[in-house]
N, C-alpha and C positions, 0 to 999 in steps of 0.2 A: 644731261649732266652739265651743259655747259650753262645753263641758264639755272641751275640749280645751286652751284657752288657759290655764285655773287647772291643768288637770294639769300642762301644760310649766314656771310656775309652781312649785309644787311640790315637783317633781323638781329645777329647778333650785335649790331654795333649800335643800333636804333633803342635796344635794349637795355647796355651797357652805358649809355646817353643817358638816360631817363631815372631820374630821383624821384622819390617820394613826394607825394604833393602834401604840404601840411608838415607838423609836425610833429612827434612824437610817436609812442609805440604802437599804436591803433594805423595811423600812414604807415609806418612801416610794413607792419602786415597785408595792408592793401596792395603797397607797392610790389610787394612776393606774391602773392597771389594774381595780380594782372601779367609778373613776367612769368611765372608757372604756367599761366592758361596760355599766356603768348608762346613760348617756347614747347609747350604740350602740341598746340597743333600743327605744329613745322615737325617734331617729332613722328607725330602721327601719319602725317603725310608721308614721312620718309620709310616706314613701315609698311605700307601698303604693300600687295605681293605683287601691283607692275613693277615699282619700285626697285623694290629689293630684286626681280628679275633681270631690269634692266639693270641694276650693280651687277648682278653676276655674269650677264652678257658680257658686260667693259671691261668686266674680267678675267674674263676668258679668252678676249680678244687683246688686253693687257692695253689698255687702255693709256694714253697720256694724261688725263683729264683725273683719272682718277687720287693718286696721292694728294691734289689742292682740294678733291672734295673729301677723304677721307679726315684730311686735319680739318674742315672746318665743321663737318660731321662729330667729328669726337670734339672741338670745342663747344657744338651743340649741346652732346651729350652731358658734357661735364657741368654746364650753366643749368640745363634743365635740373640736373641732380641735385644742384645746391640751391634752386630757387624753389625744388620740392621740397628737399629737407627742411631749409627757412622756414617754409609756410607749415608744415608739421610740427616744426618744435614751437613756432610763434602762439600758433591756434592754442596750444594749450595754455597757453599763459590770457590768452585773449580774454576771457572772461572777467579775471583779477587785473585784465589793462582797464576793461569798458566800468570795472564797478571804482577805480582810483580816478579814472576823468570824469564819470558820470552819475556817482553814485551818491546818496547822501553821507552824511557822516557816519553813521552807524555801520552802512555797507562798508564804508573805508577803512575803517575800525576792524574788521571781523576780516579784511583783506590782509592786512598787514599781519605779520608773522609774531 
């Protein structure tokens, strides 16, 4: 745990660093989807059943270590939620993004409302 808590740390600051490369709607959703995938697998990691074993060990033993990983646990969880959600409301629009950047005129036409 102790080398755990600076990793989730880390990750999430290395995360929160990091912009969109490019720009407009089309980056944007790339950019949600590489922190989704990025914060996916530090979640996943944290799920594991050593994991979660060795949480309930530390506390049961009442651990000192524990309250700095549980806040930066749940600031995980909170980042991951919203970099899921993004990429789910994004995607749907994804399509009427790629035919407004990419599309000829007539696709453009039939995009617009």
């Amino acid at each position: 745990l102790e080398d755990w808590t600076p990793a989730i740390a880390a990750t999430l600051d290395a995360q929160t660093a990091k912009r969109p490369i490019g720009r407009g709607p089309l980056a944007e959703i790339d950019f949600w989807r590489a922190r989704a995938a990025a914060l996916s697998t530090l979640c996943e990691q944290l799920q594991t059943p050593n994991s979660r074993r060795m949480v309930e060990v530390l506390e049961r033993c009442d651990s000192q270590l524990l309250p700095a990983f549980h806040t930066q646990y749940s600031e995980l969880e909170k980042r991951y939620v919203e970099a899921k959600d993004n990429v789910k409301f994004l995607t749907t629009l994804e399509r009427h993004f790629k035919n407004l950047s990419n599309g000829a005129l007539p696709q453009i036409l039939e995009t617009l409302p």
